[in-house]
TITIFI-147384 format. One record per atom (N, C-alpha, C, O, CB): z, x, y. Coordinates in steps of 0.2 Angstrom, whole numbers, plus 5000, padded with zeros to 4 digits. Glycine has a CB too. Layout:
% TITIFI-147384
ZXY ...
% end
This chain:
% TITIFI-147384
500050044994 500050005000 500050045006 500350105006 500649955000 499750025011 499750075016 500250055020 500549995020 499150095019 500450125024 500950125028 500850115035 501250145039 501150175027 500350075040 500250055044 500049975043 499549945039 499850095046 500549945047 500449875050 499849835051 499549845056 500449875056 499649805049 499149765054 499049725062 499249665063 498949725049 498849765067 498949735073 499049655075 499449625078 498349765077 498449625069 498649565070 499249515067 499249455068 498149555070 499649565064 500249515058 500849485066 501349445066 500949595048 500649515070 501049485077 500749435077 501249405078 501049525084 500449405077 500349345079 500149285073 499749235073 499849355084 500749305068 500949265064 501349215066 501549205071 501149285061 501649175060 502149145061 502849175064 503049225061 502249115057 503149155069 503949195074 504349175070 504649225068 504249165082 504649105065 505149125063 505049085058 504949025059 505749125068 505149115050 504749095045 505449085041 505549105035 504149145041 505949055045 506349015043 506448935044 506948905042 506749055044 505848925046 505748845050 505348825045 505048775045 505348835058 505148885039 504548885033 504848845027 505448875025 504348965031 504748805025 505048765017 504848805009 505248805004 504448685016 504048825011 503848835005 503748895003 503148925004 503448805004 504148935000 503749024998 503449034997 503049004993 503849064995 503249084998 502749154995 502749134987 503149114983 503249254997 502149134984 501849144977 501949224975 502349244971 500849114976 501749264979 502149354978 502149374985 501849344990 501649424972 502549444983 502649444989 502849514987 503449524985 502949394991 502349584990 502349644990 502949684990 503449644991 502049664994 503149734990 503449794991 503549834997 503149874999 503149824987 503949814999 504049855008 504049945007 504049965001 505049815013 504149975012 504150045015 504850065011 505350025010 504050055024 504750115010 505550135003 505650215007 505250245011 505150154991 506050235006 506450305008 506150345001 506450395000 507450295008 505450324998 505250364992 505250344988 504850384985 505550394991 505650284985 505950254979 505750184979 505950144983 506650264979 505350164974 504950114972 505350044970 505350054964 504450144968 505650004970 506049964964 505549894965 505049884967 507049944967 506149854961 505849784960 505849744965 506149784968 506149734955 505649694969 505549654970 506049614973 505949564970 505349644968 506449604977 507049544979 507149534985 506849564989 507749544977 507649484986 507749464994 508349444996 508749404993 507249394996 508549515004 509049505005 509149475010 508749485015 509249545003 509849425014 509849395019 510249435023 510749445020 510149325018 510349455028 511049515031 511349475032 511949485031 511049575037 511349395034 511849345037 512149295032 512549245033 511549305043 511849325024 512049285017 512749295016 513049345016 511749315010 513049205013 513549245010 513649215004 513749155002 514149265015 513649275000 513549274994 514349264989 514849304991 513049344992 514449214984 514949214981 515549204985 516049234985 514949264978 515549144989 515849134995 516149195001 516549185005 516349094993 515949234999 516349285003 516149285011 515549275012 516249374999 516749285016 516649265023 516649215024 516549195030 516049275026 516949135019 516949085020 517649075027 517449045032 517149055012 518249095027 518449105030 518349095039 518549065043 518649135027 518049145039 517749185044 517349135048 517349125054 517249245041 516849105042 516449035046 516548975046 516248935049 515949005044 517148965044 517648895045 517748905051 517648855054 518248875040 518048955054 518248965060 517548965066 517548925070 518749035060 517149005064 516649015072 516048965069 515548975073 516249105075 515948935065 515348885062 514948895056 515048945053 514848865068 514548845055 514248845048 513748905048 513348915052 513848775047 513848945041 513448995043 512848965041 512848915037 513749075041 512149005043 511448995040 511349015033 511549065031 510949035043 510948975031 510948995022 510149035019 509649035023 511148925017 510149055015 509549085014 509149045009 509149015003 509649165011 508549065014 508249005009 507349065008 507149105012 508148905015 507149045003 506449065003 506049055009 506149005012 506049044999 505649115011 505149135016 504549175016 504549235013 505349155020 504049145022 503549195021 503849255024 504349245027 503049185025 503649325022 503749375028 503349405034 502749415033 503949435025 503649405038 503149395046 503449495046 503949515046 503749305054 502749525047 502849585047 502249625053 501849665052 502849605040 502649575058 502249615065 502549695067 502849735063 502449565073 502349695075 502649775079 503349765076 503649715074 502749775088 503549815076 504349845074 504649815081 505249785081 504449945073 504349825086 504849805094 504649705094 504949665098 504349855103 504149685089 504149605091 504549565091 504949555086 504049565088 504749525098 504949485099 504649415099 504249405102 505149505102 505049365094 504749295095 505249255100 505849265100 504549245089 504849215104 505149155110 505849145105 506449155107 504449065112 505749115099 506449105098 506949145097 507549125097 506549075094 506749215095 507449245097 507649275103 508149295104 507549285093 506949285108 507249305114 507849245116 508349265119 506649305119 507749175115 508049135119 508749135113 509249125117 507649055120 508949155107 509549175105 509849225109 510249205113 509549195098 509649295110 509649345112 510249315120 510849315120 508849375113 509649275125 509849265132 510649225129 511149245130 509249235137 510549155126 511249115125 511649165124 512049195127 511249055120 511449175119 512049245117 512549285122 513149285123 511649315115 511949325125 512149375132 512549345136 513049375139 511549385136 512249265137 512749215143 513249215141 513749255143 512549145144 513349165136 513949165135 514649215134 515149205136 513949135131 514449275131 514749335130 514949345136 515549355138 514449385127 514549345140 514949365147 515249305152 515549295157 514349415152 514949265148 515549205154 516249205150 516749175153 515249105154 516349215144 516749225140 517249315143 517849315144 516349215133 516949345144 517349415149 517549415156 518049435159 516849465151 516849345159 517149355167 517849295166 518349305170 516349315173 517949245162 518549215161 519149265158 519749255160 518349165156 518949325155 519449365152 519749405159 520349405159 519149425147 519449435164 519349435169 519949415175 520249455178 518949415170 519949345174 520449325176 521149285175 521549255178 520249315179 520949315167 521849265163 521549205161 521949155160 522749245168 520749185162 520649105160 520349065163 519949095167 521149075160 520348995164 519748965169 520548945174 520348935179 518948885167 521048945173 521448955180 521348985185 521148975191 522048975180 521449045182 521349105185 520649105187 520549155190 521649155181 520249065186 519649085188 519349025194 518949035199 519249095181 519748965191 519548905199 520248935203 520248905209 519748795196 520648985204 521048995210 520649055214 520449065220 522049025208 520349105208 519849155212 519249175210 519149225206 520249215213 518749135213 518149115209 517649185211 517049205209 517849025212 518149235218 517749285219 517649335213 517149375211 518049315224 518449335210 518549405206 518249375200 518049415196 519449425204 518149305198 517749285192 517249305192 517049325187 517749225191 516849295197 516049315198 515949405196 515649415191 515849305207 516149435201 516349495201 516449535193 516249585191 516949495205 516949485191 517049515185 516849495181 516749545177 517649525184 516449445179 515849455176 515249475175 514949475169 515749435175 515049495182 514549575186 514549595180 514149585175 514949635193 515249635181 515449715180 515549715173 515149755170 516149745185 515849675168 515749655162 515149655158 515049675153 515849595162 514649615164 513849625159 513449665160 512949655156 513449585159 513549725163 513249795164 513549825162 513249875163 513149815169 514149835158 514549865154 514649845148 514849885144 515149865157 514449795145 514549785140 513949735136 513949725130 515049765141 513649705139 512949675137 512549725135 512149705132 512649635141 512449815136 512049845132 512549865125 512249885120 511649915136 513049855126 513449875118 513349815113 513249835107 514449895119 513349755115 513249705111 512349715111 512249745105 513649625115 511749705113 511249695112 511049755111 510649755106 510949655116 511249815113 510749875106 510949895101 510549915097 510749955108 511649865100 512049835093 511449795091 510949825091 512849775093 511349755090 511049695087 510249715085 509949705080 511149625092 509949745091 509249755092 509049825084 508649825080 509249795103 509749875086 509749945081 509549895074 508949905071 510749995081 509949855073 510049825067 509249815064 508949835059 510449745068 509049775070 508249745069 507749785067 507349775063 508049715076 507849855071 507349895072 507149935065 506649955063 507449935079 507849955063 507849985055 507549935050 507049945046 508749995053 507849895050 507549845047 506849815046 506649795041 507949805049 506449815052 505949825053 505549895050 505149905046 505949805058 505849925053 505650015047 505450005041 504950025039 506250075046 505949965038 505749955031 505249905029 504949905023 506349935028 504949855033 504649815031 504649755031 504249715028 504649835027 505449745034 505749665033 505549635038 505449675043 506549655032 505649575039 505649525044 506449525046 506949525042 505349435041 506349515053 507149525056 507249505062 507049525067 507449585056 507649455063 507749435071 508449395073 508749355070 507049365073 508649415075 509149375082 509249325081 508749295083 509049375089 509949275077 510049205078 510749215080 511149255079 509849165072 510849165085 511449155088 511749095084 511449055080 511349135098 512449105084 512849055080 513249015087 513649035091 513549085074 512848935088 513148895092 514048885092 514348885098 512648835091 514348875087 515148875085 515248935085 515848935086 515448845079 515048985084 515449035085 515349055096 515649095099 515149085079 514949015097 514849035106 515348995108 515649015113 514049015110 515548925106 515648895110 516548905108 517048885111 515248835110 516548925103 517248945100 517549025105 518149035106 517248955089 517049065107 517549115110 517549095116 518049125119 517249195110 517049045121 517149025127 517749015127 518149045131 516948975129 517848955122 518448905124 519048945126 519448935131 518648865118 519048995120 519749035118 519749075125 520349065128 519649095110 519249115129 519349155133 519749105139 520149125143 518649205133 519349055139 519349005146 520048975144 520448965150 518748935146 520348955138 521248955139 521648995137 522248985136 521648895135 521449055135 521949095134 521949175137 522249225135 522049085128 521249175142 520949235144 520849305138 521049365139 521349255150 520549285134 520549345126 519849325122 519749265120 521449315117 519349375123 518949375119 519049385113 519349435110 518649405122 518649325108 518549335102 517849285101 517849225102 519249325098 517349345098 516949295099 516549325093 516649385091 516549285106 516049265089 515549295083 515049285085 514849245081 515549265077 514449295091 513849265093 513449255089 513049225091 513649295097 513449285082 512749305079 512549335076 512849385076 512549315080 511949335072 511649405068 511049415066 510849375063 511949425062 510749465067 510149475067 509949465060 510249495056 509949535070 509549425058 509449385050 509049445047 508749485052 508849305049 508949465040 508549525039 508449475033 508849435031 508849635039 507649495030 507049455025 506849505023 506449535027 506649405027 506849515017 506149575015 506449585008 506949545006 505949655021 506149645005 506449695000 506449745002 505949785005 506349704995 507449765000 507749815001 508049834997 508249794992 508049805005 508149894997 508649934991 509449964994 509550014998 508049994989 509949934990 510549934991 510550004999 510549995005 511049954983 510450064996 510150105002 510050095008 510450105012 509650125000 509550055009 509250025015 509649965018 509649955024 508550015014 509949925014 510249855014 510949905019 511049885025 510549815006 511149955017 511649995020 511550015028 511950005033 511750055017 510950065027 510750105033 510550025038 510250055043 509950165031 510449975039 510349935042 510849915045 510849915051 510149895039 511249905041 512049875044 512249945047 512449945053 512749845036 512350025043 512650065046 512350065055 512850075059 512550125041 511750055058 511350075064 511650035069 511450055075 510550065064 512149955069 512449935073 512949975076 512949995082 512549875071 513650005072 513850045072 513850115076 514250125081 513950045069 513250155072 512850215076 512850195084 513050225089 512050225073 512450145084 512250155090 512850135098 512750145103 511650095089 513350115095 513850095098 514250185099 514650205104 514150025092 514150195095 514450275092 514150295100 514550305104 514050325083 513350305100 512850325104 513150325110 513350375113 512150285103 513250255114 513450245120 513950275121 514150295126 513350195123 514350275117 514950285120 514750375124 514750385130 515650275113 514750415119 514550485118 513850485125 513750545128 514150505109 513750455126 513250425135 513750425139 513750455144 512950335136 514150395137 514750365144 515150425145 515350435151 515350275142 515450465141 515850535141 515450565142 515750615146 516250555135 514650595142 514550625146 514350605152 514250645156 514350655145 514250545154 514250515163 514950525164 514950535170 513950425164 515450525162 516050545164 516250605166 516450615172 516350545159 516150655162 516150715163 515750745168 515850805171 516150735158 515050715169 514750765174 514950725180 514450735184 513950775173 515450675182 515650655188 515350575189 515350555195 515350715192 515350545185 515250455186 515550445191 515350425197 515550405181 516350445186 516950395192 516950425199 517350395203 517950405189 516650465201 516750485210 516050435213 516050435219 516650585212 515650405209 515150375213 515350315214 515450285208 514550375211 515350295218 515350215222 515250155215 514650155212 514450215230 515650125214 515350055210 515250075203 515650055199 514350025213 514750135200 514750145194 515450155191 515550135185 514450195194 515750165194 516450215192 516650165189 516850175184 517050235198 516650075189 516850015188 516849995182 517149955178 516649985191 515950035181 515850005173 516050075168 515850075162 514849985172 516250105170 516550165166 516950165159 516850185153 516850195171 517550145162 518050105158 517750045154 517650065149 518750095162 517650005155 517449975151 516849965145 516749925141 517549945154 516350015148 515950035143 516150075138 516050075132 515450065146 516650125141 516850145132 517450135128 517650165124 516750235132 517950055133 518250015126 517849995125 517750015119 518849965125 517149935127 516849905125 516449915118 516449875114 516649885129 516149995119 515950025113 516450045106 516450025101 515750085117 516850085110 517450075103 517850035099 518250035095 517750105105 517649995103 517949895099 517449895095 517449905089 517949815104 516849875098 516249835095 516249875088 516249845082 515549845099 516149955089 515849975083 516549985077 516449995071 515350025085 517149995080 517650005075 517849925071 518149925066 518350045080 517649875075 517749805073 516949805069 516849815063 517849745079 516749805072 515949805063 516149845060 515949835055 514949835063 516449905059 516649945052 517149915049 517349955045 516850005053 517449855048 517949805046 517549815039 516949795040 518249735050 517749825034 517549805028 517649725024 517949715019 517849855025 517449685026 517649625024 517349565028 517249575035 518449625024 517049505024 516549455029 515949485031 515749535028 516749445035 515649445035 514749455034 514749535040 514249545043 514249365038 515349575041 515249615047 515049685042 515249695036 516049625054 514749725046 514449805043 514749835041 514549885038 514149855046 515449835040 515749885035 515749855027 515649895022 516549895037 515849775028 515649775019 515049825018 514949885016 515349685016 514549775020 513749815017 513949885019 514349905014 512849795023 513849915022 514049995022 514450015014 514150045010 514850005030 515149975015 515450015010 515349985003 515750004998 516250025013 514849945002 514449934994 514049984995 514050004989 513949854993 513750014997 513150054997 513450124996 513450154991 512850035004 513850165002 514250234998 514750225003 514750225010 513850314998 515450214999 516250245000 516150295004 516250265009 516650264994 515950365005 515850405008 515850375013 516350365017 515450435005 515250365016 515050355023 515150325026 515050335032 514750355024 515650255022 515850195025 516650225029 516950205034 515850135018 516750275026 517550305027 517350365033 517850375037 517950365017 516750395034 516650435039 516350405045 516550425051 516150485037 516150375043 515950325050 516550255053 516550215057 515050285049 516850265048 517350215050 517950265052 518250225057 517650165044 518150305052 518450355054 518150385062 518550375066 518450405050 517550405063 517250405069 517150355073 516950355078 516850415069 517350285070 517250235076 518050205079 518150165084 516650165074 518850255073 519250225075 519450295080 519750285085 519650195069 519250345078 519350395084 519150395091 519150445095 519150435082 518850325092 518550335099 518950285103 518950285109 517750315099 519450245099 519850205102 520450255103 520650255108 519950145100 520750295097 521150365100 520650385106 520750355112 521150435093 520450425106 520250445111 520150425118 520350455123 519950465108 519950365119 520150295124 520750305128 520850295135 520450225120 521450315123 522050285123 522450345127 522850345132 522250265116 522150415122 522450475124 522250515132 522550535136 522350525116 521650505132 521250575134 520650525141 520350545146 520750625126 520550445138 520250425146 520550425151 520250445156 520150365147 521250405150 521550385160 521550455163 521350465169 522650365161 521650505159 521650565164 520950595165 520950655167 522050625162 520450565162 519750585164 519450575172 518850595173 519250535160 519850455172 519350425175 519950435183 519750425188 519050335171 
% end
């Protein structure tokens, strides 16, 4: 099979989960070398109830069902997941700018600091949540799979709520669906690149740190909060358990699931110990 695209598979079907009826067969994706059988995995499955918990709380999760696979550009976006993407993005940060101010009290007495601090929230923290998710997509796509962005409406409206009475983000926006065949391997390296990439910025933001950020005007603002926002995100997906990337990670190799989970808990040490007297 070759290993170039066809330009025109973009302008397939966008989301071949609106699709009823499967594929009669259905090829062999791009491998790390290694050839196997045939199957199909969901990254947002959950298999043998495991994560039941998890979706009783932020809503019904999506189930897997047969599909075509839609194997445009690696960077394709369809209309419907851009518009997951933006809901997503909103709500996460109206859910911060409420964190902001202890709540929507605190936020009808000072509607300045609300604004404001939802600003500063979503320039700080909307590239750690969407290059999270995007990373996911883009590997995934490497391999061959169909993959895109679906937002979980209960789980959005459940971290509003929470942030709006009790000023505390806790939120499950979503997850980038992955379709194709994959090999435990790759099923890994998919889940591991949300993480990575979270890793990435942070290691961005310490060196905008260090070569002098906090002395410029306004930037200085999003500083601190880019790199808890980074070290949450990605030390909370390394949670082994429920539909988040440390399970998949750590089915795939113990090893690495322990080395990168270690690297993403040391960045909140390091937060704790060694930011205040940076910024």
């Amino acid at each position: 099979m070759s290993g170039e695209r066809d330009p025109r598979a973009s302008r397939l079907e966008d989301d071949p989960f609106e699709r009823t009826r499967g594929p009669s067969s259905h090829s062999r994706a791009r491998d790390d070398g290694n050839w196997r059988q045939p199957h199909v995995r969901v990254v947002f499955a959950n298999q043998g109830g495991a994560g039941q918990p998890f979706f009783r709380v932020f809503g019904e999760e999506p189930q897997p069902r047969q599909v075509y696979i839609h194997k445009g550009s690696i960077w394709h976006f369809s209309k419907t997941e851009i518009e997951h993407l933006t809901q997503a993005t909103l709500a996460f940060t109206l859910a911060l700018a409420f964190m902001s101010t202890g709540g929507i009290i605190g936020a009808l007495s000072a509607p300045s600091v609300f604004v404001v601090g939802g600003l500063i929230y979503f320039l700080s923290l909307a590239p750690a949540f969407l290059l999270h998710e995007i990373a996911h997509k883009v590997v995934a796509r490497h391999y061959g799979c169909w993959a895109e962005f679906r937002a979980s409406p209960g789980g959005l409206r459940f971290g509003v709520i929470l942030a709006a009475l009790l000023g505390i983000v806790f939120m499950a926006p979503g997850a980038v669906m992955v379709m194709g065949n994959t090999s435990k391997s790759q099923f890994g390296k998919i889940a591991l690149a949300g993480p990575v990439t979270n890793v990435t910025l942070w290691l961005l933001g310490l060196a905008a740190i260090l070569a002098g950020i906090s002395s410029v005007p306004y930037l200085h603002l999003i500083a601190t909060p880019w790199m808890w926002g980074n070290a949450v995100l990605g030390t909370f997906n390394m949670l082994p358990f429920g539909p988040l990337d440390g399970r998949k990670i750590k089915t795939w190799s113990n090893p690495i699931f322990y080395i990168w989970m270690t690297i993403c808990a040391s960045l909140i040490w390091f937060n704790l110990e060694h930011l205040p007297s940076l910024m």
